[in-house]
TIFI-670090 format. One line per 3 residues: number of its first residue (from 0); their letters; for each residue y, z, x of C-alpha. Coordinates in nm, 4 decimals, always signed. Layout:
<sites>
NUM) A) Y:Z:X; ... .
</sites>
This chain:
<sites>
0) XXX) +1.1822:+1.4201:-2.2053; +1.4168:+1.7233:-2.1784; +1.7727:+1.6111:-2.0696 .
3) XXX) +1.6807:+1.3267:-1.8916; +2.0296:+1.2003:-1.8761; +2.1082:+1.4896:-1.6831 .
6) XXX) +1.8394:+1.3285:-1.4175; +2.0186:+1.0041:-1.4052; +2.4004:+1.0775:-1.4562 .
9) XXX) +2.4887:+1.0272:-1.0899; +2.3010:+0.7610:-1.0274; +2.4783:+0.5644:-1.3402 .
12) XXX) +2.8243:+0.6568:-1.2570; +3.0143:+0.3748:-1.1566; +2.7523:+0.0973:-1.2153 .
15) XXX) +2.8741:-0.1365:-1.4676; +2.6144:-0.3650:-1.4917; +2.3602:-0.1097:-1.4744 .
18) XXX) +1.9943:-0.1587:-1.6392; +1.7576:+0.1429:-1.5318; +1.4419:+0.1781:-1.7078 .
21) XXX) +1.1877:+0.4880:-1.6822; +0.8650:+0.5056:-1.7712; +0.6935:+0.8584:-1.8745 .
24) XXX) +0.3248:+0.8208:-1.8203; +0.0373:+1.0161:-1.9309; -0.3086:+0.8963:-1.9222 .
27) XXX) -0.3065:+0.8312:-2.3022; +0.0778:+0.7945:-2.3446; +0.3811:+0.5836:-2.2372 .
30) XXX) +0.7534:+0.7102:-2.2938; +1.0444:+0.4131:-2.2451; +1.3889:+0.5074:-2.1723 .
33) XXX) +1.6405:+0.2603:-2.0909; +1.9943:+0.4145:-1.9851; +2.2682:+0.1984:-1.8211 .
36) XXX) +2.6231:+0.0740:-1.8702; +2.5079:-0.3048:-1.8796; +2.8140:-0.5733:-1.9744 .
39) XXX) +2.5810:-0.8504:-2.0226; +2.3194:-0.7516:-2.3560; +1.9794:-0.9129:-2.3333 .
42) XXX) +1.8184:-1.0383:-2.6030; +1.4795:-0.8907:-2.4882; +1.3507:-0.5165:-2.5720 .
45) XXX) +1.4252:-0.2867:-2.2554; +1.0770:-0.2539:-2.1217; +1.0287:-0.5909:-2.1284 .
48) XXX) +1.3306:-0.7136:-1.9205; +1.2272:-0.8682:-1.5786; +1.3281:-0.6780:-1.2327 .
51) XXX) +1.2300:-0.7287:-0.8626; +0.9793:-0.4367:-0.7673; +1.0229:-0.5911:-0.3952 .
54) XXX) +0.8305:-0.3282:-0.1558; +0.5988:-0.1889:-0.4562; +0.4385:-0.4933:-0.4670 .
57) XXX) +0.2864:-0.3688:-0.1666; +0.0494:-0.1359:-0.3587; -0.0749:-0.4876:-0.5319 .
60) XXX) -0.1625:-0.6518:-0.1629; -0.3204:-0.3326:-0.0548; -0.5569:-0.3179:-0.3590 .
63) XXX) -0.6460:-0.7256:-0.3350; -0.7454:-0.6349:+0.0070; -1.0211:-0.3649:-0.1346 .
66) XXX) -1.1164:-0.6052:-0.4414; -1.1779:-0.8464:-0.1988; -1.3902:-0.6543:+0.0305 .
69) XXX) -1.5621:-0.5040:-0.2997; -1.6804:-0.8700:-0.3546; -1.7749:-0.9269:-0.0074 .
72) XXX) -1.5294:-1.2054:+0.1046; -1.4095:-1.0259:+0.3920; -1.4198:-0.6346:+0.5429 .
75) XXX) -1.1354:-0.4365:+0.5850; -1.2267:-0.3986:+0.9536; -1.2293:-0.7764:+1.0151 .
78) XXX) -0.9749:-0.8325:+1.3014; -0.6496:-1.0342:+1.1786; -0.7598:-1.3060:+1.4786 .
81) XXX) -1.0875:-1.3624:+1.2765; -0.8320:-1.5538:+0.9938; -0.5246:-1.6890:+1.2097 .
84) XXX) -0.6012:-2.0286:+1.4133; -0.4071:-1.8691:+1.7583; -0.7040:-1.5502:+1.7082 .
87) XXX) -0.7379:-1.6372:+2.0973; -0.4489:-1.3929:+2.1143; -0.6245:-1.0538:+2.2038 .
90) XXX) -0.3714:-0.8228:+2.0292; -0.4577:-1.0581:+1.6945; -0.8223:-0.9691:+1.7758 .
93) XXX) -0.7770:-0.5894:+1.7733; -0.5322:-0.5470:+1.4657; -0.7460:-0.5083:+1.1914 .
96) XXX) -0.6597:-0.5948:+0.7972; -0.6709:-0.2260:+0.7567; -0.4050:-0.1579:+1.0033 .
99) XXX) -0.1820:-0.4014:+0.7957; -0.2373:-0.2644:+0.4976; -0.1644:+0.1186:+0.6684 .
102) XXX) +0.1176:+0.0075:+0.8624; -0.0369:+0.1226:+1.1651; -0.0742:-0.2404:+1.3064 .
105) XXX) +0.2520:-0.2076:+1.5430; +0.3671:-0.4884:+1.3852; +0.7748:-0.4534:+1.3737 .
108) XXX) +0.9316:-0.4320:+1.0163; +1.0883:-0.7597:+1.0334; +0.9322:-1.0442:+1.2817 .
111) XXX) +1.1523:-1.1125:+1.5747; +1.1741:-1.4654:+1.4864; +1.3042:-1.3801:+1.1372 .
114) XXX) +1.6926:-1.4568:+1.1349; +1.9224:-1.3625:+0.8092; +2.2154:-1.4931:+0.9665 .
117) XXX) +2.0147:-1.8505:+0.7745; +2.0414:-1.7191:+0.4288; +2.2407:-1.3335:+0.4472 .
120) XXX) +2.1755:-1.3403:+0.0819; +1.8097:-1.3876:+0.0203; +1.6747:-1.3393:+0.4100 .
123) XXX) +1.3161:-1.3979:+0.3603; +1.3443:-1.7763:+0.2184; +1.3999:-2.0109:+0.5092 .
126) XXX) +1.1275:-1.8190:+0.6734; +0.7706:-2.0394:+0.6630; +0.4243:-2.0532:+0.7499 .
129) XXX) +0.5012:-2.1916:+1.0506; +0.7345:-1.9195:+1.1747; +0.5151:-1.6595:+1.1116 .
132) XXX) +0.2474:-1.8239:+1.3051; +0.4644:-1.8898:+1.5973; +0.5603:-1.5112:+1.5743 .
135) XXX) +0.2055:-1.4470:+1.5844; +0.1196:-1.6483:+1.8777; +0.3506:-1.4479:+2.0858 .
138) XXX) +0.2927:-1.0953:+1.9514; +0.1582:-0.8462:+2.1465; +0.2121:-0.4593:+1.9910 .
141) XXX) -0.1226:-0.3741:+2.1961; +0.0519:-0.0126:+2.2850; +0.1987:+0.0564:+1.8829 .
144) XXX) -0.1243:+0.0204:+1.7532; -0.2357:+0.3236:+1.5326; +0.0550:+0.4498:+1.5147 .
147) XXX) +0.2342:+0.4319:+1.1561; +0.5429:+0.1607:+1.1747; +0.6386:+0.0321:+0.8313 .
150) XXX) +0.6149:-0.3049:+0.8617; +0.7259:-0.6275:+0.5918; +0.5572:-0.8353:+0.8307 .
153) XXX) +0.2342:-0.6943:+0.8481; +0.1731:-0.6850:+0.5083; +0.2844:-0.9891:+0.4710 .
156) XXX) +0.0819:-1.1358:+0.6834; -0.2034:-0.9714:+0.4828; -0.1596:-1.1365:+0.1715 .
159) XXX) -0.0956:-1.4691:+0.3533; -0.4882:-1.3881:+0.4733; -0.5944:-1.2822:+0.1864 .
162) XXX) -0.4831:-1.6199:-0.0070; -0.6408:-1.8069:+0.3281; -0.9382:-1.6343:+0.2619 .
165) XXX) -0.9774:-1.6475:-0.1412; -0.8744:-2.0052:-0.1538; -0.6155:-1.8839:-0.4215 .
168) XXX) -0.2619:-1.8517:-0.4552; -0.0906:-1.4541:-0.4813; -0.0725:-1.5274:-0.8899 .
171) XXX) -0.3683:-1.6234:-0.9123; -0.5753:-1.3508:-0.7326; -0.2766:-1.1367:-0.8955 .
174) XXX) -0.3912:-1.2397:-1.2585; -0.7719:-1.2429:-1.1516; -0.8613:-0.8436:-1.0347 .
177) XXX) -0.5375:-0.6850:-1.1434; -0.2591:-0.8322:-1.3902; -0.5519:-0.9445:-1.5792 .
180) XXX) -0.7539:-0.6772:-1.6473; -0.5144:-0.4140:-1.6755; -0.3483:-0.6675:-1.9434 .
183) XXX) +0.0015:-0.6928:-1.7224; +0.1295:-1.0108:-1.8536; +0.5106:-0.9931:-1.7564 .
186) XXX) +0.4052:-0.9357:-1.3808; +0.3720:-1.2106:-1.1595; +0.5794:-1.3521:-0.8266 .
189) XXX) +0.6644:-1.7002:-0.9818; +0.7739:-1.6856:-1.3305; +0.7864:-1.9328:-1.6015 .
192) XXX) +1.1098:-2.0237:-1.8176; +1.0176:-1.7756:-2.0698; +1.0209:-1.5337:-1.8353 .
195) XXX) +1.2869:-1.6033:-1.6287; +1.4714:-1.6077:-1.9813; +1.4427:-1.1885:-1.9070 .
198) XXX) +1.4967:-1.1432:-1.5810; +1.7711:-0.9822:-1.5303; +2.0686:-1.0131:-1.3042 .
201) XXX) +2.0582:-0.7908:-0.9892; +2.3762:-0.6244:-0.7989; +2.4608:-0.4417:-0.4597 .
204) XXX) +2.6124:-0.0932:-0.4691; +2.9348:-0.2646:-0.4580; +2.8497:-0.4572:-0.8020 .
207) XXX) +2.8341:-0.7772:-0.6222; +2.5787:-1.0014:-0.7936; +2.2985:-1.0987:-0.5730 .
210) XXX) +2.0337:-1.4378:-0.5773; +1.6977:-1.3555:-0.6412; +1.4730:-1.2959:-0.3920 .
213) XXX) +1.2635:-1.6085:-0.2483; +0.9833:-1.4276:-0.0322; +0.7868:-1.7459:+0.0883 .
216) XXX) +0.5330:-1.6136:+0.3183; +0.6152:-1.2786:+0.3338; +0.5159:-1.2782:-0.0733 .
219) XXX) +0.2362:-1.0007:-0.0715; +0.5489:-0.8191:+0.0834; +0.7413:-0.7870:-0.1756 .
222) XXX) +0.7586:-1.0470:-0.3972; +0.6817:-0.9269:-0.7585; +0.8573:-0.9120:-1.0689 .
225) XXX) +0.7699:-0.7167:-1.3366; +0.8573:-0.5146:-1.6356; +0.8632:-0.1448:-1.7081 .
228) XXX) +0.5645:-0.2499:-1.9870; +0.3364:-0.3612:-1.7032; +0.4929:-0.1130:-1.4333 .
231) XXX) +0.3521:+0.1863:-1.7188; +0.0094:+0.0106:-1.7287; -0.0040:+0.0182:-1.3940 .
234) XXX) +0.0240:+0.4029:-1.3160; -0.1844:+0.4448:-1.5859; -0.3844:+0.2887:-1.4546 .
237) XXX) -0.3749:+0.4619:-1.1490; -0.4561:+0.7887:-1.3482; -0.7500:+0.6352:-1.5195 .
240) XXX) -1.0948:+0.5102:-1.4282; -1.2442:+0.3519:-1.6848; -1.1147:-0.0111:-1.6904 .
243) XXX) -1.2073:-0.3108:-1.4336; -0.9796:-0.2757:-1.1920; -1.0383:+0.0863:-1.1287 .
246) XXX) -1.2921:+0.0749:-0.7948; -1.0167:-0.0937:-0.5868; -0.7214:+0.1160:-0.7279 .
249) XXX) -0.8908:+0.4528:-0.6561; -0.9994:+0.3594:-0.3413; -0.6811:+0.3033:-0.2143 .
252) XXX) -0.5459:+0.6522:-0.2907; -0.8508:+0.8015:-0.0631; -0.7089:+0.8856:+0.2724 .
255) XXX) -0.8680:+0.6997:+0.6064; -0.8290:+0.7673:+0.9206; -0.6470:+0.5477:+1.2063 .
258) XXX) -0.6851:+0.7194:+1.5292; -0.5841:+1.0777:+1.4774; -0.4288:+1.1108:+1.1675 .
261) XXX) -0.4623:+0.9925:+0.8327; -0.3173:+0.7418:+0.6040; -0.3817:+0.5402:+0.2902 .
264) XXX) -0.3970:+0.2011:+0.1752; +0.0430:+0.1246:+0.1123; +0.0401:+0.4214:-0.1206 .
267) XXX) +0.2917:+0.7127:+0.0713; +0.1670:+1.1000:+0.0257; +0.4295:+1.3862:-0.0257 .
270) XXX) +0.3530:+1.7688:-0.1721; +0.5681:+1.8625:-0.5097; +0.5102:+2.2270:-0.6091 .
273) XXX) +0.2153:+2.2571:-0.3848; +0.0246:+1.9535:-0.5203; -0.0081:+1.5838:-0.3616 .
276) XXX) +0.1851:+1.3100:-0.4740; +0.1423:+0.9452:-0.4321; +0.3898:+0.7283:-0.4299 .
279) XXX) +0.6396:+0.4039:-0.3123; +0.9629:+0.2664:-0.3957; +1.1007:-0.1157:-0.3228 .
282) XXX) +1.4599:-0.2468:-0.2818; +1.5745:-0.6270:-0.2197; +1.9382:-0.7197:-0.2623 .
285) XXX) +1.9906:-0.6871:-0.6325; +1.6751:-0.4331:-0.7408; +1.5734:-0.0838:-0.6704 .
288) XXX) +1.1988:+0.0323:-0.7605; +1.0214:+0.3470:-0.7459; +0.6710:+0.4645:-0.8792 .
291) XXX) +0.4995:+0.8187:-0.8385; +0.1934:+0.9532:-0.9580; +0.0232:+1.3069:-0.9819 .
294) XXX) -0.3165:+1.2581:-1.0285; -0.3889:+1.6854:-1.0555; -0.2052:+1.6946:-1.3730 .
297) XXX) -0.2485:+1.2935:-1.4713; +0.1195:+1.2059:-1.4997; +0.3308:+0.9127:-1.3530 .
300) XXX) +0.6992:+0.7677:-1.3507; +0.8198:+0.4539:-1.3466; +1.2253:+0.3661:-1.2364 .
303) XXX) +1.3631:-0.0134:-1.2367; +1.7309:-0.0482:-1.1750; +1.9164:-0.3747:-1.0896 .
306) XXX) +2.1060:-0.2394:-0.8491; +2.0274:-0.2104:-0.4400; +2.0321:+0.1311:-0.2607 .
309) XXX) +2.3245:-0.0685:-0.0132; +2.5082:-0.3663:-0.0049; +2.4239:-0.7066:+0.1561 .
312) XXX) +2.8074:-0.7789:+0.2632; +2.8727:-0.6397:+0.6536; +3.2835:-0.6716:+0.5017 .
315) XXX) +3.1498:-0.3877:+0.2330; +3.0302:-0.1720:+0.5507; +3.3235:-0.2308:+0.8016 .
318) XXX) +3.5481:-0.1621:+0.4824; +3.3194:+0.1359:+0.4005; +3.3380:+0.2433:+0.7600 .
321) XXX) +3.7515:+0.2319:+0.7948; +3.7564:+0.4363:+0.4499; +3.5119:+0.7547:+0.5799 .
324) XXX) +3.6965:+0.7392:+0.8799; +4.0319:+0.7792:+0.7128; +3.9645:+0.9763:+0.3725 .
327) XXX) +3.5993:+1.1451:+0.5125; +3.4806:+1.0339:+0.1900; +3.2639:+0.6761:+0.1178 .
330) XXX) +3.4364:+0.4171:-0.0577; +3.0988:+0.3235:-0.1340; +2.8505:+0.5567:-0.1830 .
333) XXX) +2.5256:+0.5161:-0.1464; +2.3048:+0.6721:-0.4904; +1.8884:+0.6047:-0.3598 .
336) XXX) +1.6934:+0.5573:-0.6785; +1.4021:+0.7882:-0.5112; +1.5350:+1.1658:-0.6159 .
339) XXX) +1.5769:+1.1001:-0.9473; +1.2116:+0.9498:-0.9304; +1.1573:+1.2830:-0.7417 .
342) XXX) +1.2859:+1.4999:-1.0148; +1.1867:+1.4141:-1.3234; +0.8373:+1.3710:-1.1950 .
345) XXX) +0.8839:+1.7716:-1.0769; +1.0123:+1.8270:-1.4065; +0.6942:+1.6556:-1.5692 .
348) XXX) +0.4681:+1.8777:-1.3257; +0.6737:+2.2034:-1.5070; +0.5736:+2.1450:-1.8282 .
</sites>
């Protein structure tokens, strides 16, 4: 692709450790590009090294959601109270799964109950079953509901349904109606020692080296790892219809309506150059993600970096804080992996 280094040069500066792999994606055709200043070499090829995807995995729960109803083992409109043993709750019994799966469930980002002060590092592992349920029991976002809220916990709390209700773990119904037709082998949220052999090493802004993520209950979430391989099958995918996974995956770029607007199923819509885009990024500690399709013209992109958008450390932002205040410049600033997703997707639109 023309002078994609030109794309990425910002976002590289500075990064030591850096691994950031993009996928160019066609319907028939798949471009790698690895770029980086990594320190540590890794014996596997580029586009099969092992990153977090974190919130992208979202577009995974979302389409289990529609497989499942597609095989009749729940509806979409079933009420979250129908599944959770407190349903007696009557805000449980008007949140439906699609609400959680269109963030428009009121549902808060992060449950109140959820403390990182437990584990700063890797906030979503101390967190269990029973937390959530308590959360649950007490929840009432009666007055938020239809209204779009990003939310971690409500989707969630989706695929901890959705595993209640298939009798199956996440990798399993993972490797049953996606992963395994669409022949993503390197994709999964518990990997083996082979794999973990190529997952890489993950970093803050600051080049502090992060733990991998442990997402317990929150795992439909954003608990995937994957590769840019299966991260290119996946958008394409998403541009074609002629495989086995392909009812579900359309489906959830078709718009529905909550209340009076419309929204889809985890995927986000923006306009490039007067034509719809669908996309969404993810970020944990260590990992950046970001994934965008155009399904006028039938191209995709695909970005994994090991690096966060921030840093975990509240030192790094009282530190960052005295700097700006003294210099008006960041002694850490912040480089988003989303723009350059942006841009060379625009640039792919132009050709």
């Amino acid at each position: 692709m023309r002078d994609l280094q030109g794309f990425v040069s910002g976002y590289i500066k500075g990064k030591k450790h850096l691994h950031l792999e993009i996928g160019i994606i066609t319907k028939g055709d798949i471009e790698y590009h690895s770029l980086g200043n990594p320190q540590k070499k890794s014996a596997a090829a580029p586009e099969h090294r092992l990153f977090e995807i974190g919130s992208v995995t979202k577009l995974f729960t979302a389409i289990l959601l529609l497989e499942l109803e597609r095989q009749q083992q729940l509806s979409s409109d079933d009420t979250v109270g129908k599944y959770i043993l407190n349903g007696k709750n009557d805000y449980l019994n008007k949140v439906t799964l699609k609400s959680l799966a269109t963030h428009t469930s009121g549902l808060p980002r992060i449950a109140t109950n959820l403390s990182s002060k437990k584990n700063r590092y890797n906030p979503f592992s101390t967190y269990t079953e029973d937390d959530l349920l308590a959360f649950l029991s007490e929840a009432d976002f009666t007055d938020q509901l239809g209204s779009f809220e990003y939310s971690n916990t409500g989707v969630g709390l989706l695929g901890y349904i959705l595993c209640k209700v298939s009798g199956s773990t996440y990798d399993d119904m993972l490797k049953k109606y996606i992963t395994g037709p669409l022949n993503m082998t390197e994709t999964a949220t518990m990997l083996n020692a082979e794999q973990n052999g190529r997952f890489v090493d993950g970093y803050t802004s600051t080049g502090k080296k992060m733990p991998h993520w442990d997402n317990g209950v929150h795992e439909g979430a954003g608990a995937i790892k994957s590769s840019l391989h299966d991260m290119c099958l996946f958008v394409q995918a998403n541009l074609n219809e002629d495989h086995p996974a392909a009812s579900a995956i359309q489906q959830s770029h078709m718009p529905v309506m909550i209340g009076d607007s419309t929204h889809r199923y985890a995927w986000i819509s923006d306009n490039i150059l007067d034509q719809e885009i669908l996309w969404h990024n993810g970020s944990t500690f260590g990992f950046s993600s970001f994934l965008a399709i155009n399904k006028e013209q039938s191209v995709g992109v695909v970005l994994l970096s090991n690096y966060c958008f921030g840093s975990a450390s509240i030192v790094d932002e009282y530190l960052d804080a005295i700097f700006k205040f003294i210099t008006k410049k960041d002694l850490y600033p912040l480089m988003p992996l989303d723009p350059v997703g942006i841009q060379i997707l625009e640039e792919m639109m132009q050709r």
